[in-house]
LUMLUM-989030 format. One record per residue (C-alpha): residue number from 0; x negated, y, z; residue in three letters. Coordinates in Angstrom, 2 decimals, decimal comma. Last residue first. Example, Ala and Ser with C-alpha at 12.3 -4.5 7.8 and 13.67 -1.06 7.14 Angstrom:
<pts>
@nr = 1	x = -13,67	y = -1,06	z = 7,14	rest = SER;
@nr = 0	x = -12,30	y = -4,50	z = 7,80	rest = ALA;
</pts>
This chain:
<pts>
@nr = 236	x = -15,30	y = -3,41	z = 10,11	rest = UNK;
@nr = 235	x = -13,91	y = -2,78	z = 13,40	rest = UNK;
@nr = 234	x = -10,38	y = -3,30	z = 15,15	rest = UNK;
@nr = 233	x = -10,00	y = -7,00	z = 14,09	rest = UNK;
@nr = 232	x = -6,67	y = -8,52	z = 15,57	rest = UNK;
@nr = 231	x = -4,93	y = -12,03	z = 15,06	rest = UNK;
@nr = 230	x = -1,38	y = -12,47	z = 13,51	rest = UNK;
@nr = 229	x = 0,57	y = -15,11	z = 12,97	rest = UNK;
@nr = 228	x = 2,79	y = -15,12	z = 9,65	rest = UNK;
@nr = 227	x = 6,73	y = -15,51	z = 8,64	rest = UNK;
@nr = 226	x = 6,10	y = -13,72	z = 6,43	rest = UNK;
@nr = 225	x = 9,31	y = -11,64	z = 6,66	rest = UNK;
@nr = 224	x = 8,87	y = -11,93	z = 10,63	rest = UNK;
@nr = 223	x = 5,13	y = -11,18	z = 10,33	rest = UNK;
@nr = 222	x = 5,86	y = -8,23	z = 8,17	rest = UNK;
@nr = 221	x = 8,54	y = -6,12	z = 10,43	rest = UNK;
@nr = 220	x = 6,26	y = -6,63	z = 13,25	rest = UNK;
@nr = 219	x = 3,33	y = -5,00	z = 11,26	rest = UNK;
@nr = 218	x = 5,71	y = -2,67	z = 10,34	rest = UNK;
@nr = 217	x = 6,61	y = -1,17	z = 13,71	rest = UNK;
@nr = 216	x = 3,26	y = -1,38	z = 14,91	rest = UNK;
@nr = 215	x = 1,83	y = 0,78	z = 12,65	rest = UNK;
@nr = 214	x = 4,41	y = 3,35	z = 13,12	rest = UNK;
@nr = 213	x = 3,53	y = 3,59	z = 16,45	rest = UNK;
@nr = 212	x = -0,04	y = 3,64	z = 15,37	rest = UNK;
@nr = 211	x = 1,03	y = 6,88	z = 13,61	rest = UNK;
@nr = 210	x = 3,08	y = 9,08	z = 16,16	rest = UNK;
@nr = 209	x = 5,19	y = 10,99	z = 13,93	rest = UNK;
@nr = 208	x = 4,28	y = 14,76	z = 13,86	rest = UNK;
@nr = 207	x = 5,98	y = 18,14	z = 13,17	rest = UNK;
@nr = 206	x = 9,51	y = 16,31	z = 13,50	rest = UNK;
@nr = 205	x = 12,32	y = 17,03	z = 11,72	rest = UNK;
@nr = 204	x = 12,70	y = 13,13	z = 11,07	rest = UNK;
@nr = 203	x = 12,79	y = 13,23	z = 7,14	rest = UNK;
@nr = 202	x = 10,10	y = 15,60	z = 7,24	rest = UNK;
@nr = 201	x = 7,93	y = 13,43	z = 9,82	rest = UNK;
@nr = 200	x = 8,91	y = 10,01	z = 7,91	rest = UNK;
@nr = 199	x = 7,31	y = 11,65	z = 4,63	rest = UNK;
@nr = 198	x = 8,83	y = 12,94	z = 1,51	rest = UNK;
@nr = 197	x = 8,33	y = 12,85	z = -2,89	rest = UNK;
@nr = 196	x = 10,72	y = 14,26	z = -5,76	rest = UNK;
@nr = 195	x = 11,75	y = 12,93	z = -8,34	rest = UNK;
@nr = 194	x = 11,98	y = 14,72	z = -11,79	rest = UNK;
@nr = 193	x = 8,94	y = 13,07	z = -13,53	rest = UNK;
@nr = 192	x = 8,05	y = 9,61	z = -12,51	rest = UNK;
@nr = 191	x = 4,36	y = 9,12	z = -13,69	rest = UNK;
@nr = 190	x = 3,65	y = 6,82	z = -10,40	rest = UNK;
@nr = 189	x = 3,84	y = 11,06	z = -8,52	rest = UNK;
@nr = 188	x = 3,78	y = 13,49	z = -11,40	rest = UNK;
@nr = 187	x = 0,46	y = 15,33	z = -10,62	rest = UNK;
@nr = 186	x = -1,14	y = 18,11	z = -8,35	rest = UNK;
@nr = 185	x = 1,91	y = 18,49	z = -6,42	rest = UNK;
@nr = 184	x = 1,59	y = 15,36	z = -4,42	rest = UNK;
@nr = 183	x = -1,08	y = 17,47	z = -2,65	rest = UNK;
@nr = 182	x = 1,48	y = 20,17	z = -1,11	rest = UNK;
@nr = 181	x = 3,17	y = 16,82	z = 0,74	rest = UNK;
@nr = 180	x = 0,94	y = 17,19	z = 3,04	rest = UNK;
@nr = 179	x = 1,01	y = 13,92	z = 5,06	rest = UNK;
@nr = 178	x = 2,44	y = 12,70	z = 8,59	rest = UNK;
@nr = 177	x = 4,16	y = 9,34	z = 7,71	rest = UNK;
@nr = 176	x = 4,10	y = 8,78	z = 4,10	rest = UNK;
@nr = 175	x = 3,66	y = 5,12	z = 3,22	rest = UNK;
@nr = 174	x = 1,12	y = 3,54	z = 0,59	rest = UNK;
@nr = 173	x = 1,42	y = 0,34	z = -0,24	rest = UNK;
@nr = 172	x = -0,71	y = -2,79	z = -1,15	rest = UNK;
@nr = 171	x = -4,55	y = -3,04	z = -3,32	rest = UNK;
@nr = 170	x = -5,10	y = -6,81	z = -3,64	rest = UNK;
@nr = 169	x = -3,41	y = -10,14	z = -3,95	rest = UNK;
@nr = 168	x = -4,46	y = -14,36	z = -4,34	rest = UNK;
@nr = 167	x = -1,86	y = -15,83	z = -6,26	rest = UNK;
@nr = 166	x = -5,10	y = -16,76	z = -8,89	rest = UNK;
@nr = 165	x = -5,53	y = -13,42	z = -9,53	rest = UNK;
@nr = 164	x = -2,82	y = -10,57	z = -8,08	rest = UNK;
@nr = 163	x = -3,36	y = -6,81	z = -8,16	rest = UNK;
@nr = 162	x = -0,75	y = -4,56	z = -6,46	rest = UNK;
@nr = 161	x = 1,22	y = -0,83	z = -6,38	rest = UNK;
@nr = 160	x = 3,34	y = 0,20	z = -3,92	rest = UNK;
@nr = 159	x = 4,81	y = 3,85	z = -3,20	rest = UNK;
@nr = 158	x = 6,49	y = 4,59	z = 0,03	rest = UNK;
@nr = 157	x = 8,68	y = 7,58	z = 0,88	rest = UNK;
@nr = 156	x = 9,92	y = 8,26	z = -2,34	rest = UNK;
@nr = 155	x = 13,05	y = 10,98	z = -3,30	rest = UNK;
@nr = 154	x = 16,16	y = 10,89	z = -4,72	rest = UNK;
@nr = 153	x = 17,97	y = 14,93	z = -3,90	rest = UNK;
@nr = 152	x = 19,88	y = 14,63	z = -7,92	rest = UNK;
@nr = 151	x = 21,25	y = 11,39	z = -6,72	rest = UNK;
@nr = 150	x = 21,01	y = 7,95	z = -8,02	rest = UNK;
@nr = 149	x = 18,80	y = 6,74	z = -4,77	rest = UNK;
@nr = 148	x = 19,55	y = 8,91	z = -1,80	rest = UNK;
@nr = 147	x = 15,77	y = 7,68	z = 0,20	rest = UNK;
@nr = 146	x = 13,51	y = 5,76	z = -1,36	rest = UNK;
@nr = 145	x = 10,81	y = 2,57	z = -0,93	rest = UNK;
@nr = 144	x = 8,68	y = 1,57	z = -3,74	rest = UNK;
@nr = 143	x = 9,27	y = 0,32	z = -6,81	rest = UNK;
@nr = 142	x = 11,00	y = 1,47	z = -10,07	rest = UNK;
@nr = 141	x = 12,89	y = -0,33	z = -12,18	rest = UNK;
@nr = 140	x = 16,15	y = -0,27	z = -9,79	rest = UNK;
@nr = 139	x = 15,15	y = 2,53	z = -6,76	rest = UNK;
@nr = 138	x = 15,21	y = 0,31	z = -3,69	rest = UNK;
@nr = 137	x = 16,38	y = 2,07	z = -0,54	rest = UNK;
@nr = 136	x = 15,36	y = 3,40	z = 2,66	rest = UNK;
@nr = 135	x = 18,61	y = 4,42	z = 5,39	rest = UNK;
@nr = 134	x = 16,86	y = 6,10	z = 8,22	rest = UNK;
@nr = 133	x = 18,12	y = 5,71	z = 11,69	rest = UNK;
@nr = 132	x = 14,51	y = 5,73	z = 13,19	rest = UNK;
@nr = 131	x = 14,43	y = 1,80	z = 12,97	rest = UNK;
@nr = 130	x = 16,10	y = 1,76	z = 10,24	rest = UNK;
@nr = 129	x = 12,77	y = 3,24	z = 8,78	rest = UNK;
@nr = 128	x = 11,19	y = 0,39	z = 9,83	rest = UNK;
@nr = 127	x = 13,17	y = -2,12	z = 7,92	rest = UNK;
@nr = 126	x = 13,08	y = -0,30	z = 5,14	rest = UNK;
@nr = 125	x = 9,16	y = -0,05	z = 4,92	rest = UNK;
@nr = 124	x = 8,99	y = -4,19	z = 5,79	rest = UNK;
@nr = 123	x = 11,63	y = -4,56	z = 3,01	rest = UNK;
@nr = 122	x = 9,63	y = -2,71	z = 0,14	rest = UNK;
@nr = 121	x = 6,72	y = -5,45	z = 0,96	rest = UNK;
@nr = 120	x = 8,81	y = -8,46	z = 1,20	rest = UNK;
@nr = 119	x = 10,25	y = -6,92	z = -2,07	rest = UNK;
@nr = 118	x = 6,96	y = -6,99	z = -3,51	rest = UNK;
@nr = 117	x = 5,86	y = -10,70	z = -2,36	rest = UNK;
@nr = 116	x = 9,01	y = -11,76	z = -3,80	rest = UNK;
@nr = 115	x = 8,62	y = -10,13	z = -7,11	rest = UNK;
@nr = 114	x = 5,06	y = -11,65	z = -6,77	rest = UNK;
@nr = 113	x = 6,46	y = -15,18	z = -6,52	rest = UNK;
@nr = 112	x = 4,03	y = -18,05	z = -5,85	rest = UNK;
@nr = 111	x = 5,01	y = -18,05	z = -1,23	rest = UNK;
@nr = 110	x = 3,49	y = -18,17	z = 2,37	rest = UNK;
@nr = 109	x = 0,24	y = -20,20	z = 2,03	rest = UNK;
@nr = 108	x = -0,34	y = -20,42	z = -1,73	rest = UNK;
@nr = 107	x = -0,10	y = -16,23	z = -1,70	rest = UNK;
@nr = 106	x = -3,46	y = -16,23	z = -0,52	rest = UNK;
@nr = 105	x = -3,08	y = -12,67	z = 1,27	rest = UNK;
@nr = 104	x = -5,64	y = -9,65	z = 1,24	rest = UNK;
@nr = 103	x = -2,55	y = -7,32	z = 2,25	rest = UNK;
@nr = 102	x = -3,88	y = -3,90	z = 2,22	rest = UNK;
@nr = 101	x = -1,75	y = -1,23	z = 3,24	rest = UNK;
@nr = 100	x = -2,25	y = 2,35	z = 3,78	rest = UNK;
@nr = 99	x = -0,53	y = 4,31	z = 6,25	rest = UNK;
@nr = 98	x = -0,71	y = 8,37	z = 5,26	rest = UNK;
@nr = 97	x = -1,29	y = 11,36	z = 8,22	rest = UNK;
@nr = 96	x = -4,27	y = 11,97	z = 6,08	rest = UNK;
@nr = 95	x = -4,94	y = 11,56	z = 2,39	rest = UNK;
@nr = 94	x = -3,63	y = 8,92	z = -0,60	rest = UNK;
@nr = 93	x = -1,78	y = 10,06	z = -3,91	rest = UNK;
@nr = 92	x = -0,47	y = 8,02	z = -6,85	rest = UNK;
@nr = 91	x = -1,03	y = 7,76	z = -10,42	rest = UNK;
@nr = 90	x = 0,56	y = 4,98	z = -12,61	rest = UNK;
@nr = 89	x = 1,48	y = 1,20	z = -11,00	rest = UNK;
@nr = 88	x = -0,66	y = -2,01	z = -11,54	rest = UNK;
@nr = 87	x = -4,33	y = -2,00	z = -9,56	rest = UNK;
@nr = 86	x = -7,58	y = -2,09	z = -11,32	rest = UNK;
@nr = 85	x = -8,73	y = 0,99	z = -10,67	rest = UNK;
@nr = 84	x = -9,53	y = 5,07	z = -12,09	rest = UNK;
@nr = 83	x = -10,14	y = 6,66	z = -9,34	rest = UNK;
@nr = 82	x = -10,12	y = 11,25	z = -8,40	rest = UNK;
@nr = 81	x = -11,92	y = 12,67	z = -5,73	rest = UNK;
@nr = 80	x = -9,96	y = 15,50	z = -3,21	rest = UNK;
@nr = 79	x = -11,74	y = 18,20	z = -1,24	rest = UNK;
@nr = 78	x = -9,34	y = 20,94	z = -2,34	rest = UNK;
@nr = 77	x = -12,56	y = 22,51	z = -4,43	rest = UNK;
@nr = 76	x = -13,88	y = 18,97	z = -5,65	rest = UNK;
@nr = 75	x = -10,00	y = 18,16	z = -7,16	rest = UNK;
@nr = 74	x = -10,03	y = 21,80	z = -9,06	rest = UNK;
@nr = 73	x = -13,26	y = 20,86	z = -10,87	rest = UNK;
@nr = 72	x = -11,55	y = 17,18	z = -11,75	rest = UNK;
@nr = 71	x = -8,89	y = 19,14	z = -13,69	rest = UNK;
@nr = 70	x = -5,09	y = 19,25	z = -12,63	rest = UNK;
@nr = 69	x = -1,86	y = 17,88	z = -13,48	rest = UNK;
@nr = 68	x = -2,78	y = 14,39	z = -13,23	rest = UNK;
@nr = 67	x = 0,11	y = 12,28	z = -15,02	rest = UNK;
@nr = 66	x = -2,04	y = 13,20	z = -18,25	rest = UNK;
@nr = 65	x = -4,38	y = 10,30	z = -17,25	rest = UNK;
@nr = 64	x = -1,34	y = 7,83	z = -17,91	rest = UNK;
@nr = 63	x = -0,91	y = 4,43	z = -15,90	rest = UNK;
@nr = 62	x = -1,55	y = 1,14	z = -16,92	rest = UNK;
@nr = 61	x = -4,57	y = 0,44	z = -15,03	rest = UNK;
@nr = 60	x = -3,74	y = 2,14	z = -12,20	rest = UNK;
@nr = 59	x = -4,93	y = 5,66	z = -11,14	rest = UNK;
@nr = 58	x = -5,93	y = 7,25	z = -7,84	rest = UNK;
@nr = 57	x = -5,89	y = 10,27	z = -6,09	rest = UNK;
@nr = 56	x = -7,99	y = 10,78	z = -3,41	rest = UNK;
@nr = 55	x = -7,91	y = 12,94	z = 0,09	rest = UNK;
@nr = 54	x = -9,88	y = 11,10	z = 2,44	rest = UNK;
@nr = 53	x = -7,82	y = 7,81	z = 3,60	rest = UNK;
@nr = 52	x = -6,45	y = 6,69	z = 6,32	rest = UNK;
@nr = 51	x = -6,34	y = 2,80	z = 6,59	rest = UNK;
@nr = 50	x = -4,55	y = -0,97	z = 7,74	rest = UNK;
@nr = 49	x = -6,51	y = -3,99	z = 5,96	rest = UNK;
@nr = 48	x = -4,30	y = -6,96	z = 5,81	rest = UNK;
@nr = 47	x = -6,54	y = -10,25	z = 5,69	rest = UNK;
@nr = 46	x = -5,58	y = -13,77	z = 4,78	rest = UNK;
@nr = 45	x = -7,96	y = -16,84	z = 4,83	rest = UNK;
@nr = 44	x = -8,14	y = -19,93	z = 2,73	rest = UNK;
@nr = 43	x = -8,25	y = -23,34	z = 4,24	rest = UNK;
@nr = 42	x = -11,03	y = -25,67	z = 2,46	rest = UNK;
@nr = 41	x = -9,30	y = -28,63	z = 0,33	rest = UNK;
@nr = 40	x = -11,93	y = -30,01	z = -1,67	rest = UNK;
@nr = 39	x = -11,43	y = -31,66	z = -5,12	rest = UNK;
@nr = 38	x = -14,83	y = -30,47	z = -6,06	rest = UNK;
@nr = 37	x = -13,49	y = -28,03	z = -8,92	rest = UNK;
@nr = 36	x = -10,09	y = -26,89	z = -7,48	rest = UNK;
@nr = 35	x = -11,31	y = -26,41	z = -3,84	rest = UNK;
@nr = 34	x = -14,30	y = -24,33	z = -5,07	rest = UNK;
@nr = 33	x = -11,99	y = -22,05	z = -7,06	rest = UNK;
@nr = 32	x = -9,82	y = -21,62	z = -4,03	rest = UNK;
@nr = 31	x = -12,54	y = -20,51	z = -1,95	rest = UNK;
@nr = 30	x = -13,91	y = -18,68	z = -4,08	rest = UNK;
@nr = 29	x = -10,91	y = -16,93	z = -4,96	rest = UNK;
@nr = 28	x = -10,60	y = -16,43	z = -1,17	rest = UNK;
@nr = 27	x = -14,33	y = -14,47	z = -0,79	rest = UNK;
@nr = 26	x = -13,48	y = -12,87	z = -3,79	rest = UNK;
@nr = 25	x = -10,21	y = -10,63	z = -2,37	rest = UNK;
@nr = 24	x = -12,24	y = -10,13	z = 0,44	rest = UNK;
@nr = 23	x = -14,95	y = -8,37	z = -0,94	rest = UNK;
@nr = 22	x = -12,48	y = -6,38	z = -3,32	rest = UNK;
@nr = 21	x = -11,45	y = -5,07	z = -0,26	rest = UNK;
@nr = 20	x = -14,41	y = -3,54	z = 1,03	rest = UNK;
@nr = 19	x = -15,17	y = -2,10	z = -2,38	rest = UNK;
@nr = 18	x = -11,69	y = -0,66	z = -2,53	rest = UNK;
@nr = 17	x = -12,50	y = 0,21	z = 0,98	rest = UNK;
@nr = 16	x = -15,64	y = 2,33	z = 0,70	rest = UNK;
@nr = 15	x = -14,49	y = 4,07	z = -2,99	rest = UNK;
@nr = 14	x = -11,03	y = 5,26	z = -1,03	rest = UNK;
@nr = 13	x = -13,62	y = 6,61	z = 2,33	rest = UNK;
@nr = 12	x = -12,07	y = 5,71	z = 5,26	rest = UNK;
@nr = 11	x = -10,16	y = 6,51	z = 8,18	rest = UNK;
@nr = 10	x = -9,06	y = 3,82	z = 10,63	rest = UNK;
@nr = 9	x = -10,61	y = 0,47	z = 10,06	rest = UNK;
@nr = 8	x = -7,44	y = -1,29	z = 11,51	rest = UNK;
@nr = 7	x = -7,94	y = -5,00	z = 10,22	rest = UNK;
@nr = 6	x = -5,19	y = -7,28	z = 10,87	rest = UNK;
@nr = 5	x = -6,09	y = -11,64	z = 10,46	rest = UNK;
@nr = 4	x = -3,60	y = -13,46	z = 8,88	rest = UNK;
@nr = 3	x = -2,50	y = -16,38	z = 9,83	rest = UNK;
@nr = 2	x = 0,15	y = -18,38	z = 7,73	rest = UNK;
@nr = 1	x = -2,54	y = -20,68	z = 6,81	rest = UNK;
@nr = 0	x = -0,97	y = -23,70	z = 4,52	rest = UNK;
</pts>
């Protein structure tokens, strides 16, 4: 099994760019796998985890609900923002500036078969870093992500998550508020959840900015350890 898993930072990119990019990826190790399976073979797969900044863009999984967008595609090309329909799980969500995005581009036959796992690991690395600045992140029961006073009337998400998996093989990742303007979450129910409210480390922290790559680093230690995964560097795509 490879347990390395090579980090690409590609800073900030367009949504259509990366999805594209990642997709890429995602059938370079099915191939692989594929190929092993029909000639006996037994190639080693990679892993990737794609680190990003995206353009304003709101984007839609395959099970989610067009209504959950509260305003017309006109209104979306005056704020600057584009709008996807894609083949992730989850509803509607939100990425833009001052946001971490995750890609993990993992073959889940080298670390682990179990996508509730592989989500949790994912939900833990965000709680484990917000400990870190003395913040207690939570699970919300049905509902994933990462939250702060779940059960109360003041619940609110921090980190939403939504995945594709073929073959164990995984896609598409998290999306964690660090810096962003929450004024664009506005524009639709956030993963179709009505009545909850959204944040980002910088609000919760009273600061006016959280220094991104340190936040970076934070969870990219966080995820080896849960991982258990070795790490090499690619700064440009």
């Amino acid at each position: 099994m490879n347990k390395s898993i090579e980090i690409q930072d590609i800073g900030s990119r367009d949504y259509k760019d990366t999805w594209e990019y990642q997709e890429e990826l995602f059938q370079e190790i099915l191939n692989i796998k594929i190929k092993n399976r029909r000639e006996a073979t037994s190639i080693e797969t990679p892993n990737y985890f794609i680190l990003v900044e995206h353009p304003h863009v709101y984007t839609l999984g395959k099970s989610g609900d067009f209504k959950n967008l509260l305003v017309s595609e006109d209104y979306l090309a005056k704020i600057n923002a584009t709008y996807y329909k894609i083949n992730r799980g989850g509803d509607i969500t939100y990425h833009g500036p001052g946001q971490i995005v995750g890609y993990p581009i993992l073959d889940l036959d080298n670390f682990f078969t179990d996508i509730h796992k592989y989500l949790r690991f994912l939900e833990e690395m965000v709680i484990l870093t917000l400990a870190e600045y003395g913040l207690k992140g939570e699970r919300s029961k049905g509902e994933t992500g990462v939250w702060f006073d779940v059960g109360t009337p003041f619940a609110r998400k921090i980190c939403a998550l939504g995945v594709r998996a073929s073959r164990w093989v995984t896609m598409h990742g998290f999306a964690f508020n660090v810096n962003t303007n929450l004024g664009y979450f506005d524009n639709m129910i956030p993963c179709g959840i009505k009545g909850k409210a959204v944040t980002s480390l910088n609000v919760e922290l009273g600061r006016q900015e959280v220094p991104i790559e340190e936040v970076k680093e934070k969870l990219l230690k966080h995820f080896a350890v849960l991982f258990e995964a070795e790490f090499s560097f690619k700064t440009t795509v």
